[in-house]
FIDODO-985847 format. One line per 4 residues: number of its first residue (from 0); their letters; for each residue x, y, z of N, C-alpha, C. Coordinates in steps of 0.2 Angstrom, whole numbers, plus 2048, in hexadecimal, padded with zeros to 3 digits. Each point is the difference from the previous one (the first is absolute). Layout:
BEGIN
NUM> A> X Y Z X Y Z X Y Z; ...
This chain:
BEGIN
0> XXXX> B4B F6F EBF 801 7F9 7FD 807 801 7FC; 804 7FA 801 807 7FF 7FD 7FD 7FC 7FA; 804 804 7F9 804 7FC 7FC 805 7FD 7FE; 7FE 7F9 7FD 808 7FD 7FF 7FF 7FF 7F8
4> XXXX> 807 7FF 7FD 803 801 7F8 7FC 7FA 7FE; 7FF 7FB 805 800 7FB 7FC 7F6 7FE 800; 7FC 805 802 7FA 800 801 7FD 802 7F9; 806 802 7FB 7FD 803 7FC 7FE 7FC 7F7
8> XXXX> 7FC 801 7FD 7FD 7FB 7FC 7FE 7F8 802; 7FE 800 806 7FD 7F9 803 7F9 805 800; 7FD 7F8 803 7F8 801 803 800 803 804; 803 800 806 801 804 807 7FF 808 7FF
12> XXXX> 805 800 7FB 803 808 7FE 7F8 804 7FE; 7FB 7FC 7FA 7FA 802 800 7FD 802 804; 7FF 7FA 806 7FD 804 804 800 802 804; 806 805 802 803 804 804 7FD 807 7FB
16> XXXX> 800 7FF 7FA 7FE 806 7FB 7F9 803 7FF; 7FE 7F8 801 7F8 802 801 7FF 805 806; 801 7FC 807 800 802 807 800 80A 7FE; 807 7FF 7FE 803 808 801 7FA 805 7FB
20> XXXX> 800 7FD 7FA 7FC 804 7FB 7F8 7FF 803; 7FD 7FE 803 7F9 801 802 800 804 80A; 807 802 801 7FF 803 806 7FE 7FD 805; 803 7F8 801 7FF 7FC 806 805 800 806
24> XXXX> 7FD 7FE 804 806 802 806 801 7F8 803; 806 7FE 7FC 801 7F8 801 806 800 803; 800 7F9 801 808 7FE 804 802 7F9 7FC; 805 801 7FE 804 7FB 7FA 805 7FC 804
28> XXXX> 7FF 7FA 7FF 804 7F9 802 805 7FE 7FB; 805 804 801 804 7FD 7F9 801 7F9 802; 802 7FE 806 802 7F8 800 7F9 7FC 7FD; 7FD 802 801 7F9 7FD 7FD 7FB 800 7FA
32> XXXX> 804 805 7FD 7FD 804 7FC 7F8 7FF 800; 7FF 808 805 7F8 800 802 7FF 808 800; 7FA 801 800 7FF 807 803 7FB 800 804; 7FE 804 805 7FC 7FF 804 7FC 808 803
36> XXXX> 7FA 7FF 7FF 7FE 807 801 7F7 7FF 801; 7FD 805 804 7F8 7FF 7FF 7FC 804 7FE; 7FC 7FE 7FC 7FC 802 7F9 7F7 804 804; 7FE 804 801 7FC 803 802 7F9 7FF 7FB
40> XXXX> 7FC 7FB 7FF 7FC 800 7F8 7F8 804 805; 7FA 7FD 7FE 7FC 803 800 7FB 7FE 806; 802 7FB 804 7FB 7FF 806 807 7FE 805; 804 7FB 7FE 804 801 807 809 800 7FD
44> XXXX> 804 800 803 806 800 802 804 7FA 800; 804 7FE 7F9 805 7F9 7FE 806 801 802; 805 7FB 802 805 7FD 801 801 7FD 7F9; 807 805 7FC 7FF 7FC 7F8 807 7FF 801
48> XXXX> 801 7F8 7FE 808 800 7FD 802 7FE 7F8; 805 802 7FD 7FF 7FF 7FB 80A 7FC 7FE; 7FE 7FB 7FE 808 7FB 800 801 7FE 7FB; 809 7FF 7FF 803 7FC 7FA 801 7F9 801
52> XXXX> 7FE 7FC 7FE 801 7F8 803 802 7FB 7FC; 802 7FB 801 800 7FA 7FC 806 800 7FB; 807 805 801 806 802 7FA 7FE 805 7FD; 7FB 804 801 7FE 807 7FC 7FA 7FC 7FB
56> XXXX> 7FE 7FB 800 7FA 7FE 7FB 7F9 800 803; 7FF 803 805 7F9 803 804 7FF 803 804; 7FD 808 7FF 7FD 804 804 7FA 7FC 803; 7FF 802 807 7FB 800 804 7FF 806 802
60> XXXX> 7F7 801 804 7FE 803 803 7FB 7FD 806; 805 801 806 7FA 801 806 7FC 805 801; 7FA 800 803 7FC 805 801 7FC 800 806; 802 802 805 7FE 7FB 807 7FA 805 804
64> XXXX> 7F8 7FB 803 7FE 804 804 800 805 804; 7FE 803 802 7FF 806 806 7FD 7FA 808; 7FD 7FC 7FE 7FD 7FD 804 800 7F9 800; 802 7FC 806 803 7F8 801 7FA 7FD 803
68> XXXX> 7FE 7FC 7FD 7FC 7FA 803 803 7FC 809; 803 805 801 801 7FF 807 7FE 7F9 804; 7F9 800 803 7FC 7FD 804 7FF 7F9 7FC; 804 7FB 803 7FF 7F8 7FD 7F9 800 7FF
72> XXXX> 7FB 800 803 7F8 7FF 7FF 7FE 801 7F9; 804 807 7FD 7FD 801 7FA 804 7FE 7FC; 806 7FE 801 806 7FF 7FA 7FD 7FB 7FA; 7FD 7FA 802 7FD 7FC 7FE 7FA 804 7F8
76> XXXX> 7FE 805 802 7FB 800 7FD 802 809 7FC; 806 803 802 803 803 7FD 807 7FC 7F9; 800 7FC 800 801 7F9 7FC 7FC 7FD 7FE; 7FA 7FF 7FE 7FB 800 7FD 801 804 7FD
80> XXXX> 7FC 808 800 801 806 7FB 806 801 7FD; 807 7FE 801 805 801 7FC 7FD 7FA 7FB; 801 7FC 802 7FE 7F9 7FB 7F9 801 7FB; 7FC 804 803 7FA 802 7FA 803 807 7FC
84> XXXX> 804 803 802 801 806 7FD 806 7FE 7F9; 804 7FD 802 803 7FC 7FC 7FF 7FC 7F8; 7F8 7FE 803 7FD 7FC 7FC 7FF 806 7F9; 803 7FE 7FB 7FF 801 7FA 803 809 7FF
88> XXXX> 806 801 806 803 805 7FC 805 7FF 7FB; 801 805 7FD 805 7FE 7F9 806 803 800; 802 806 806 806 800 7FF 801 801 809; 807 7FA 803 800 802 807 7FB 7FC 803
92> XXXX> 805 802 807 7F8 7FC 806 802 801 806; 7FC 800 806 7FE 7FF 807 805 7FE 801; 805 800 805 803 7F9 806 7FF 804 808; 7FD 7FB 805 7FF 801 804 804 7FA 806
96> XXXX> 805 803 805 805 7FD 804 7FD 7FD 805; 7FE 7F9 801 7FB 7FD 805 804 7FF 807; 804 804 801 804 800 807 7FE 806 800; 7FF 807 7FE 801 804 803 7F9 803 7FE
100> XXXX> 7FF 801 7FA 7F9 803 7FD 802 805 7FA; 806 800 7FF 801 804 7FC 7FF 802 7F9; 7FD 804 7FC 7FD 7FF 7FA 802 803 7FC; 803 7FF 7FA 801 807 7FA 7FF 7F9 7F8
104> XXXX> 802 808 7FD 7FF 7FD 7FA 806 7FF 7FA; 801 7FC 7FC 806 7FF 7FE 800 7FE 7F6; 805 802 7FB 800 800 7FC 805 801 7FE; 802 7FA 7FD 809 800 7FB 7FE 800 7FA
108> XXXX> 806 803 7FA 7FF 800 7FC 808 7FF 7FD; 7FF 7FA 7F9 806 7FE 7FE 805 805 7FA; 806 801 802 802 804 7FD 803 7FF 7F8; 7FE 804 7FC 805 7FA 7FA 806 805 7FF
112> XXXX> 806 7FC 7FF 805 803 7FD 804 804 807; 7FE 7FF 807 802 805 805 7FE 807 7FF; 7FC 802 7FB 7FD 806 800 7F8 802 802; 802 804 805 7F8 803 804 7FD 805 7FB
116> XXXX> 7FC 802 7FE 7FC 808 7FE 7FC 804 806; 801 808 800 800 800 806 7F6 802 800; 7FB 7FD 7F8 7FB 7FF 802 7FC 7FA 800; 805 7FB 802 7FE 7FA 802 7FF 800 808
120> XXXX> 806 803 803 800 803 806 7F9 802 803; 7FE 806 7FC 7FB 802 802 7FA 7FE 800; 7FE 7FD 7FA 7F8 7FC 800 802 7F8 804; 802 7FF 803 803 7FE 804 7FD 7FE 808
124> XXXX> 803 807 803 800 804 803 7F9 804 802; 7FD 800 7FA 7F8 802 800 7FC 7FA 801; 802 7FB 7FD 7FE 7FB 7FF 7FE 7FE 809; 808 7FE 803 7FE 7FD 807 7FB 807 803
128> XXXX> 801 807 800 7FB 801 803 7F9 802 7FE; 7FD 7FE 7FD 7F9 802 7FE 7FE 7F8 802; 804 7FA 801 7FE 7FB 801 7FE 7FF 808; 806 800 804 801 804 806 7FB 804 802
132> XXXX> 7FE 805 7FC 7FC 804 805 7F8 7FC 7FE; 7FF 7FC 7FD 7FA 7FE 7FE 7FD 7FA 807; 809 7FC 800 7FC 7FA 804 803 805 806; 804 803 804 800 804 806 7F9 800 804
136> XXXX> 7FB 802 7FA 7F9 804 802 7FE 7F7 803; 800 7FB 7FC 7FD 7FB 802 801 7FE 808; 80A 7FF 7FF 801 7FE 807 7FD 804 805; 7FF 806 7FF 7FD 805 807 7F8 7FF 802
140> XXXX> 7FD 7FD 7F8 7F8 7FF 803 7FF 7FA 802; 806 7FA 7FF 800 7F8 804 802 802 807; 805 804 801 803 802 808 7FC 806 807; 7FE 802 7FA 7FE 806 804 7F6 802 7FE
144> XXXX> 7FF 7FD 7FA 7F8 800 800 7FC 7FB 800; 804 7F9 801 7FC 7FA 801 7FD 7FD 7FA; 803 803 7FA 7FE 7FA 7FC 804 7FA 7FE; 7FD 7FC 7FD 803 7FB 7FE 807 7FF 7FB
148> XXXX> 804 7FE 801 806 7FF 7F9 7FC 802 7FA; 7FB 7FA 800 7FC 7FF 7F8 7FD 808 7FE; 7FC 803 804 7FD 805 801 805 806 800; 802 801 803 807 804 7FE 806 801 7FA
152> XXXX> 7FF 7FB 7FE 806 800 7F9 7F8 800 7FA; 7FA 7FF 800 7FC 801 7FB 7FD 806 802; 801 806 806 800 807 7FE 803 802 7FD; 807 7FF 802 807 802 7FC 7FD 7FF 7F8
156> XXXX> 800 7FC 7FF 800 7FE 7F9 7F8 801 7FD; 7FD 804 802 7F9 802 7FE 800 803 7F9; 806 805 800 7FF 804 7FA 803 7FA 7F9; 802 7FC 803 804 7FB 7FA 7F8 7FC 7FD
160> XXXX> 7FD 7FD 806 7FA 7FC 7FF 7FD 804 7FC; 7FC 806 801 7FC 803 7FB 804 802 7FB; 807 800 7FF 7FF 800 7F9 7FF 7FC 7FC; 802 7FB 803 800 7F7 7FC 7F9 7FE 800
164> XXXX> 7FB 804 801 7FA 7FD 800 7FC 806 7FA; 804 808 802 7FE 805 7F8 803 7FD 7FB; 806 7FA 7FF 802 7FE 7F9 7FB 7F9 7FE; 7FF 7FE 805 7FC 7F9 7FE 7F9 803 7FF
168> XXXX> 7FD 806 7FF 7F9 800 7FF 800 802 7F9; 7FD 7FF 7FB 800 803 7F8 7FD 807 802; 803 803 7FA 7FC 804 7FF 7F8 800 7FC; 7FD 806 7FE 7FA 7FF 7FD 802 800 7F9
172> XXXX> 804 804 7FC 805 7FD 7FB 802 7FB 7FC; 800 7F9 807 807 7FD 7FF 7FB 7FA 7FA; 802 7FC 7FC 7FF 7FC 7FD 7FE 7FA 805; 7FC 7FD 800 7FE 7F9 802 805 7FB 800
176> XXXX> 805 7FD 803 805 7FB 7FE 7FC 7F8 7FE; 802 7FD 7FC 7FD 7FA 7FD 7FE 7FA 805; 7F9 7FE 801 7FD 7FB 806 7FC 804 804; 801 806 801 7FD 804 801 7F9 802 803
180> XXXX> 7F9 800 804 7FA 801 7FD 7FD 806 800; 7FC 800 7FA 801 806 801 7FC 805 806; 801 809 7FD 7FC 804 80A 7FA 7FE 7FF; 7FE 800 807 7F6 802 802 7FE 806 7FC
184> XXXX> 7FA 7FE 7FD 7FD 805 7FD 7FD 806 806; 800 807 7FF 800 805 803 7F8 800 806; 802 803 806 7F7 7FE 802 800 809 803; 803 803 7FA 7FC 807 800 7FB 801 7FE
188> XXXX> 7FC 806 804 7F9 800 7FD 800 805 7F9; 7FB 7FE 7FC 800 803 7F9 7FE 808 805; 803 805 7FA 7FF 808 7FF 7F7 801 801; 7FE 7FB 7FB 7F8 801 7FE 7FC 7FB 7FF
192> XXXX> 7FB 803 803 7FC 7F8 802 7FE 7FE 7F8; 800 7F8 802 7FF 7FA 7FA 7F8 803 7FD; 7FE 7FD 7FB 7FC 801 7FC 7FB 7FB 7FF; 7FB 7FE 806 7FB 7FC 7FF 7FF 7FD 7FA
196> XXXX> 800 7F9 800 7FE 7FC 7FB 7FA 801 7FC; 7FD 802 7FB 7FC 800 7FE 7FE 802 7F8; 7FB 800 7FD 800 804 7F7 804 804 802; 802 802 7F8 803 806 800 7FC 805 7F8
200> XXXX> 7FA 7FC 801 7FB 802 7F6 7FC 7FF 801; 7FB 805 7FD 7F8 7FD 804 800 7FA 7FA; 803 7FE 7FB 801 7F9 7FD 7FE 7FC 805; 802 7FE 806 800 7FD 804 7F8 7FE 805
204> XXXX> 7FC 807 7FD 7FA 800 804 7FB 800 7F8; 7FD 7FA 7FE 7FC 7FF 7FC 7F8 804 802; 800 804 7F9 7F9 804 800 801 806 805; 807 802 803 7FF 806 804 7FE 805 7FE
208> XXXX> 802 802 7FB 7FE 804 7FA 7FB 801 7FC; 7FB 7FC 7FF 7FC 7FE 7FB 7FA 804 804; 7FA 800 7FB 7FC 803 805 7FA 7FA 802; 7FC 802 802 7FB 7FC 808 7FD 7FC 7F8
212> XXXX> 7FF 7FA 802 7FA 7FE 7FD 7FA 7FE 803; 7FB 802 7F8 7F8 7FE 803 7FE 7FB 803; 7FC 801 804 7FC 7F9 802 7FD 7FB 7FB; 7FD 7FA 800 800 7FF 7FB 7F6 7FF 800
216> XXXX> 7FD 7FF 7F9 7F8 805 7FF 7FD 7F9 802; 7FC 803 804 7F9 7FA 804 800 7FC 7F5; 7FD 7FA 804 7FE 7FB 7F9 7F9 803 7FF; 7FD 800 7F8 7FB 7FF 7FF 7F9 7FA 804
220> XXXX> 7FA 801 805 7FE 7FE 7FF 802 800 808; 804 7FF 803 801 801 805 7FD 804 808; 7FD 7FE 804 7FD 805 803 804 804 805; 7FE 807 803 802 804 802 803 7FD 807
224> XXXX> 803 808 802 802 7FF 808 7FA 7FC 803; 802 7FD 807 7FA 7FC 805 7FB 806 801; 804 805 801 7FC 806 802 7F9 803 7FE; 804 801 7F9 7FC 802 7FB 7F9 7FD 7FF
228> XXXX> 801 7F9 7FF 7FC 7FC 800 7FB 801 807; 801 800 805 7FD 7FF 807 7FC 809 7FF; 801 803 7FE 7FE 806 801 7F8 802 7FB; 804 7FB 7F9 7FA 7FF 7FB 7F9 7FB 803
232> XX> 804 7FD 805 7F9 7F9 803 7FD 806 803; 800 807 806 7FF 801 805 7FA 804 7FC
């Protein structure tokens, strides 16, 4: 790579510094102030260019796929998935070329003062690909495993949904917020069984305690058992 005098203390000049100090094996467009090299991440293989544009007041970065939606048949619906995937990211986004199939990823950043830092560059740079490699996975389960766009950008995004669904659950902790009702009472079984309803004194059982009373005494005058009598007739 050539240097020129006048490369130096611009945006370009940055990124020529970055490139060199991370051990990239780029190719530098001075007319265009770009550089251009491919980035080897964790599942497949990018076409990264990173450019000076607009009077030196915006870095850009392409990050282009390994694989082109080629076959009109699917073009359609490989545009769907950029178009879902797109939906609600916050930095950067999808573009896909409906003449050819071509996919990458794309994010500018405004420069203030014509000065770059060289670790804006790189969260950056990380940025495009951990995004890239999330929705990559998608494209290849709508192209090649028959899912749906819809179904394919909400595997991608799996790990995102479960988390938005561990932050929407309270905790057991968490204070009840106002309007509230309150929790269901618990339908675990008690440790020990319940304790039949019943006294708990012999107070409750009149004369338990007391002792037997007498029969009460034949009246004067009175005659005996039937018995008695039928025995005296015989």
């Amino acid at each position: 790579m050539e240097s020129s005098s006048s490369d130096y203390g611009t945006p370009f000049r940055s990124l020529l510094d970055h490139c060199e100090q991370n051990n990239l094996r780029f190719r530098a467009d001075h007319d265009h102030k770009s550089v251009h090299f491919s980035m080897c991440w964790n599942i497949a293989v990018y076409g990264c260019t990173m450019r000076i544009s607009h009077e030196d007041e915006v870095m850009q970065i392409f990050l282009h796929f390994p694989v082109m939606a080629k076959d009109p048949a699917i073009r359609p619906a490989a545009a769907e998935l950029v178009a879902r995937a797109n939906h609600g990211l916050t930095i950067g986004h999808l573009d896909i070329d409906m003449d050819d199939g071509e996919i990458h990823y794309h994010v500018g950043h405004v420069l203030a003062g014509n000065e770059l830092e060289d670790a804006v560059i790189g969260n950056l740079l990380l940025t495009a690909l951990t995004t890239s490699e999330r929705y990559f996975v998608a494209l290849m389960r709508l192209m090649f495993g028959g899912n749906t766009p819809g179904d394919a950008i909400y595997l991608a995004e799996l790990d995102s949904h479960v988390a938005q669904l561990e932050d929407a659950t309270p905790s057991a902790n968490a204070a009840p917020s106002v309007g509230t009702l309150p929790p269901a009472p618990s339908k675990k079984r008690r440790s020990t069984p319940r304790r039949k309803a019943g006294p708990k004194s012999t107070d409750d059982f009149p004369g338990f305690l007391d002792a037997p009373q007498q029969p009460p005494a034949a009246n004067e005058g009175e005659p005996q058992s039937r018995k008695k009598d039928d025995t005296q007739d015989q």
